[in-house]
C-alpha positions as CSV (number, residue, x, y, z in Angstrom):
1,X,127.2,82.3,72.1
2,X,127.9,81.6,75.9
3,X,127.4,85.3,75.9
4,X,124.2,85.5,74.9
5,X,122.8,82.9,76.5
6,X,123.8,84.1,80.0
7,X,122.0,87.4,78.5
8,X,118.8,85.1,78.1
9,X,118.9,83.8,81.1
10,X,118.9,87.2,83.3
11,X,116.4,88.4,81.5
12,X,114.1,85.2,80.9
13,X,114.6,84.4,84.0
14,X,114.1,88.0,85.5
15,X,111.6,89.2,82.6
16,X,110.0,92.2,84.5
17,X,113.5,93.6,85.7
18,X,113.2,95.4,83.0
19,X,112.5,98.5,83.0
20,X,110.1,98.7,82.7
21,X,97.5,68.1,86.6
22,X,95.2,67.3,84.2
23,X,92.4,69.2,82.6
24,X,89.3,70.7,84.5
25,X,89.4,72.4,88.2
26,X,89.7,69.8,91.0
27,X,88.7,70.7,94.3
28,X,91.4,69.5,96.9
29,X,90.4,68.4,100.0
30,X,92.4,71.6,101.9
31,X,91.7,73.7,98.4
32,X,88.6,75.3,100.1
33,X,90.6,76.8,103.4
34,X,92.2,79.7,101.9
35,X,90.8,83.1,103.0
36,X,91.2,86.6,102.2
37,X,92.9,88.3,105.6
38,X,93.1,91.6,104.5
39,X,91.4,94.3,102.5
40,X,94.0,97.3,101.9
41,X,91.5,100.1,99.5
42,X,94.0,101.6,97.1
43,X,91.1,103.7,95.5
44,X,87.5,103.5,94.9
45,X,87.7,100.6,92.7
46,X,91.0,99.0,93.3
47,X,91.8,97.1,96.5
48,X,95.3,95.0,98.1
49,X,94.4,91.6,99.0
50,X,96.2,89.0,102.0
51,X,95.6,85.5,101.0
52,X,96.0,83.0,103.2
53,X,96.6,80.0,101.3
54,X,96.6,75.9,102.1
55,X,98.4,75.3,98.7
56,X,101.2,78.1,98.6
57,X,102.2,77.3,102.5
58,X,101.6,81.1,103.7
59,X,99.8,84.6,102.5
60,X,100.0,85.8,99.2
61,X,99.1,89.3,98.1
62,X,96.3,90.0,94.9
63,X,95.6,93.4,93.6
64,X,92.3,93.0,92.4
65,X,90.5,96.8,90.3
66,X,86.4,96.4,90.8
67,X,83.9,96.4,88.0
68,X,82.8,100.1,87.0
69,X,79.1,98.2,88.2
70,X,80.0,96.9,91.2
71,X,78.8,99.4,93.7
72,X,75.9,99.6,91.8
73,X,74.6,96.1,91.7
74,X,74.8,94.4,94.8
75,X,73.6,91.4,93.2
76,X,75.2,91.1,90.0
77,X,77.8,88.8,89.0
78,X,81.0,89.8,87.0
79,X,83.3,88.0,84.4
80,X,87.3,87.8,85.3
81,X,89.9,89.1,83.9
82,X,93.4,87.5,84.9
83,X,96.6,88.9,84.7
84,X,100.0,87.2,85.9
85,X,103.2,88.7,86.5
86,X,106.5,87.7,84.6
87,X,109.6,86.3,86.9
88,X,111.8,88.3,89.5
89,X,108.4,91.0,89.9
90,X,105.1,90.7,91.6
91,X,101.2,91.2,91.4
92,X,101.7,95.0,91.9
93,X,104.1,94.9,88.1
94,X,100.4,95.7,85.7
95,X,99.7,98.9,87.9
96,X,103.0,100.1,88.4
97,X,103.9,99.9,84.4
98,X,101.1,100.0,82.2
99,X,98.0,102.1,82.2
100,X,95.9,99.6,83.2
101,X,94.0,101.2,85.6
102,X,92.9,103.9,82.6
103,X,91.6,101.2,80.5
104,X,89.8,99.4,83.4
105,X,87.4,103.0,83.6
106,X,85.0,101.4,81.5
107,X,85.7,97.9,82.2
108,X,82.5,95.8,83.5
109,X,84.7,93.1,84.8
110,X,86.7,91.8,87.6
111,X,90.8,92.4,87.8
112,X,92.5,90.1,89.1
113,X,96.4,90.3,89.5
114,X,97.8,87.7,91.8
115,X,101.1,87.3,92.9
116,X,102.9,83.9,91.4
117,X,106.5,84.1,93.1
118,X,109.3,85.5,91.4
119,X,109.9,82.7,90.0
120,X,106.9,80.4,91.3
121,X,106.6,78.6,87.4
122,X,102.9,78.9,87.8
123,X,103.1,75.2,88.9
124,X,102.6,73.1,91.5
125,X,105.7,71.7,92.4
126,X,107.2,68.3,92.3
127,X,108.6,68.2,95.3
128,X,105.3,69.3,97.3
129,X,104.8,73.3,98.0
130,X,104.7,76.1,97.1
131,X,101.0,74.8,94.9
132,X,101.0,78.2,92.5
133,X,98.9,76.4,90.3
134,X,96.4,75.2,92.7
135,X,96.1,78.2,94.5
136,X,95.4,80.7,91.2
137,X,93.1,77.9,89.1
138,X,91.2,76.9,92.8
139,X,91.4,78.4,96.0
140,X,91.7,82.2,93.9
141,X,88.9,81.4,91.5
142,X,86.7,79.9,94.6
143,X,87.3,83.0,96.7
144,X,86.5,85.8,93.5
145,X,83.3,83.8,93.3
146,X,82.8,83.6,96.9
147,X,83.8,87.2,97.8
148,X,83.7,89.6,94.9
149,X,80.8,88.1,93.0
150,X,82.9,86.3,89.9
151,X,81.1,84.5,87.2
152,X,82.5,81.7,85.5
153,X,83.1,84.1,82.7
154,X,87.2,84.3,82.8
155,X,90.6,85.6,80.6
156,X,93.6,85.3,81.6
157,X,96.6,87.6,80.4
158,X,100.5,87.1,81.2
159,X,104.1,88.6,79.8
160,X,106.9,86.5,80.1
161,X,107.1,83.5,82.8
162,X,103.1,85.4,83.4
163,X,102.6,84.5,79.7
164,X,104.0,81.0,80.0
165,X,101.8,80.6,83.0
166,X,98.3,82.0,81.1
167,X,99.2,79.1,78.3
168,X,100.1,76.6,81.2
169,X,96.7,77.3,83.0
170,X,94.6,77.7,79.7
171,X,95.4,74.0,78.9
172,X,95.7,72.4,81.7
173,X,92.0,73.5,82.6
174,X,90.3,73.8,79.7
175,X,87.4,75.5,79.5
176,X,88.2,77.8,82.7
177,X,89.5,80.0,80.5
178,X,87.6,81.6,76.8
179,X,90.8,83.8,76.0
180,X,94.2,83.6,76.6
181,X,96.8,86.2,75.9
182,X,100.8,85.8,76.6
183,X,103.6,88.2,75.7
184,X,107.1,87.8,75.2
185,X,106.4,83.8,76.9
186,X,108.4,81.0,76.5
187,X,106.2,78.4,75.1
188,X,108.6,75.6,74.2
189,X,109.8,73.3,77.5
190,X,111.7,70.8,75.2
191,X,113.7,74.0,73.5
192,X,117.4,73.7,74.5
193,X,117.9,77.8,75.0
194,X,114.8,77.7,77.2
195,X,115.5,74.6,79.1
196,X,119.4,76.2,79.8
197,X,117.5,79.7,80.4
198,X,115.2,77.5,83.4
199,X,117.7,75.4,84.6
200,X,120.8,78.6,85.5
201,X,117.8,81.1,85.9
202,X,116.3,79.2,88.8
203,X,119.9,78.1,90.3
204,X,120.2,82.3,90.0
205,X,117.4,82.7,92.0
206,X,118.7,79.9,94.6
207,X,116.1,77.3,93.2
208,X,116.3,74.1,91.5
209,X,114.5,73.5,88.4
210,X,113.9,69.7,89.1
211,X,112.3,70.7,92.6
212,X,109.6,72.5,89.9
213,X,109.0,69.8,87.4
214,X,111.2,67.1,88.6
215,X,114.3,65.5,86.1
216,X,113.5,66.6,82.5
217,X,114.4,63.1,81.3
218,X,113.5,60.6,84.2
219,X,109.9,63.0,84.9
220,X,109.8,63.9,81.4
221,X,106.0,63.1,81.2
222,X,105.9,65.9,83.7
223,X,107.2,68.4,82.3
224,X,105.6,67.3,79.2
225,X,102.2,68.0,81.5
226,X,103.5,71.4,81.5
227,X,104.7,72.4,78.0
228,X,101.8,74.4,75.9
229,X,103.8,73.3,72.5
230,X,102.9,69.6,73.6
231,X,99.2,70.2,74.3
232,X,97.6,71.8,71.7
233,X,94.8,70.3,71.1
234,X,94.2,71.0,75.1
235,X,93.5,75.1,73.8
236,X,90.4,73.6,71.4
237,X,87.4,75.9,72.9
238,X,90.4,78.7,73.9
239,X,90.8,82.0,71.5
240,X,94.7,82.5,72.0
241,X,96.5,85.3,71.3
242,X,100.7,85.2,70.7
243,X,103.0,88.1,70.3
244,X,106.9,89.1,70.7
245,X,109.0,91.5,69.3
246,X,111.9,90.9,67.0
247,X,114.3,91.9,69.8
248,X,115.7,95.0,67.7
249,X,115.7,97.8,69.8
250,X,113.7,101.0,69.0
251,X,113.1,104.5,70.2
252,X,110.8,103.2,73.5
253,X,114.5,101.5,74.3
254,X,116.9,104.6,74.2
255,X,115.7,105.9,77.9
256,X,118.0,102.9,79.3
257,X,121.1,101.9,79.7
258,X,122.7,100.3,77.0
259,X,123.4,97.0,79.2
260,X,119.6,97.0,79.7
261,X,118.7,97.4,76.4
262,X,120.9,94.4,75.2
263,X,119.9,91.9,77.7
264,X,115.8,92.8,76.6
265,X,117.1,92.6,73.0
266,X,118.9,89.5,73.2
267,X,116.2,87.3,75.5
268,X,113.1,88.9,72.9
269,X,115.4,87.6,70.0
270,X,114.8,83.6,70.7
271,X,111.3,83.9,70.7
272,X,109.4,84.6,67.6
273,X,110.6,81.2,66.2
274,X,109.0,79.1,69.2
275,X,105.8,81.4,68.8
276,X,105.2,81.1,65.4
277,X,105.6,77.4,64.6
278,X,103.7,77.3,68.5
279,X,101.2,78.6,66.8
280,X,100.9,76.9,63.4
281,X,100.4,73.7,65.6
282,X,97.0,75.4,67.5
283,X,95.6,76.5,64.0
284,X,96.3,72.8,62.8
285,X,94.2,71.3,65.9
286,X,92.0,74.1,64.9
287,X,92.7,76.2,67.5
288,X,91.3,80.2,67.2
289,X,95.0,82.2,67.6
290,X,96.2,85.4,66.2
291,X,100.0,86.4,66.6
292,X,101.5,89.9,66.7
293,X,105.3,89.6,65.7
294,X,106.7,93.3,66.2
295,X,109.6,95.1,64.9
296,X,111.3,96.8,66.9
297,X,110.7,95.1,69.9
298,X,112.5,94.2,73.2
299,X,111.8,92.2,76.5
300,X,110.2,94.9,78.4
301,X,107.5,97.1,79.6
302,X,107.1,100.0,76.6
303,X,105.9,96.9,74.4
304,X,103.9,94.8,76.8
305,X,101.8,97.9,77.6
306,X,101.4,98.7,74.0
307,X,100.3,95.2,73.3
308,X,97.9,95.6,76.0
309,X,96.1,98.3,74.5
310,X,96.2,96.1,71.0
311,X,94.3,93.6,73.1
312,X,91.9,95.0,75.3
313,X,89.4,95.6,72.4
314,X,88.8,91.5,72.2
315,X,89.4,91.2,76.1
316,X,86.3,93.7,76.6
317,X,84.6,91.8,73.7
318,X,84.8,88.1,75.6
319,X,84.0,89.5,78.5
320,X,80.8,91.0,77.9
């Protein structure tokens, strides 16, 4: 058992290594300082952004793909499509895995991938800095309207701790949000294997959990803040869409090492159950979710990218 949990934690903890405060947006006083930098142009429509940023403490980079309109209509405004990282990657992990920029051909709307730490929590922390949340629900939102023309129009997509942080943001600010996907997240803070996975995963990456969310027990309505199964009635106005794979391993797995293969099959194992009964809680606060539940299906790219193409119909749809 000790085994597997360790298993967990590298992966949960490090989802893309393989292979592949209350509701609403409050306006900080120093929210309003950040400023784009840099422009890097990748391509025609994709460009590297330099953030500097008041709430993270420094610059953070964005990859952001253009609207097929935007050079056309100089005037026009664009809807925003979010999508956050999972843990030990960064904002460049949707381009370098997944076809992405294929679907985005047709796309009408703004792509936005920000960077969230490799293991940043998609929080503000407790103890002060780095402000991930504030920085991707305020100062990043208040610069895509300022600078690239973004409406108020907005999905947000994540895999892994990215997934976790697309339920985190959906409830916390309700209404910023009219879809939320996550893949492969862990949606359950007061789940033993997840709170084990969080606590050695971060002391992995040389961080303390509590400096996140403070002591689970004596800051317990903290982390509480932060738990999506303990706020669903917060996703009411929120289409949300669940999925994970049954952790059995199939042909998109046999490329890999076998030691790779059993960590993604053992850290996509102890999610379904979390998901599911995650999800019969939104439907009973009458919530608008579908679920995906896969077999075969590990902790890693192959399936995050086909899931991606299973929802980029509805994406496209919200977005109009």
């Amino acid at each position: 058992m000790l085994t597997c949990l360790v298993l967990v934690i590298v992966l949960l903890d490090a989802q893309t290594a393989v292979p592949a405060r209350g509701a609403g947006n409050v306006l900080r006083a120093d929210d309003d300082q950040a400023r784009i930098t840099a422009v890097k142009k990748i391509s025609n429509r994709m460009r590297d952004l330099t953030i500097s940023s008041p709430a993270v403490g420094g610059s953070v980079p964005v990859r952001v793909i253009l609207p097929r309109g935007w050079h056309e209509d100089k005037q026009a405004t664009f809807p925003v499509l979010y999508m956050l990282h999972g843990g030990d990657d960064d904002y460049t992990s949707w381009t370098r895995e997944t076809d992405i920029e294929a679907l985005a051909r047709s796309a009408d709307f703004l792509i936005v991938m920000p960077d969230g730490g490799k293991a940043g929590y998609y929080s503000d922390w407790y103890v002060g800095t780095p402000r991930w949340e504030t920085f991707h629900t305020s100062e990043l939102v208040r610069l895509m309207e300022r600078e690239y023309r973004a409406s108020a129009s907005r999905a947000v997509v994540g895999l892994s701790m990215g997934g976790f942080g697309a339920l985190n943001y959906a409830a916390r600010h309700r209404g910023m949000f009219q879809y939320a996907a996550a893949m492969s997240a862990y949606v359950d803070l007061d789940d033993p294997v997840v709170r084990l996975t969080l606590t050695l995963g971060s002391s992995r990456d040389g961080i303390d959990i509590k400096d996140v969310w403070g002591d689970p027990e004596k800051n317990k309505a903290n982390w509480q803040a932060h738990n999506p199964s303990a706020m669903p009635e917060a996703f009411r106005g929120t289409r949300v869409h669940l999925s994970a794979g049954s952790g059995s391993p199939g042909p998109s797995d046999m490329k890999h090492q076998l030691d790779v293969v059993l960590v993604g099959a053992v850290a996509e194992t102890t999610l379904p159950k979390s998901i599911k009964a995650f999800a019969s809680s939104l439907r009973r606060a009458g919530v608008r979710v579908t679920t995906h539940h896969y077999h075969p299906g590990t902790h890693s790219w192959p399936y995050w990218e086909r899931e991606l193409h299973n929802i980029w119909p509805t994406v496209t749809r919200v977005l109009r």
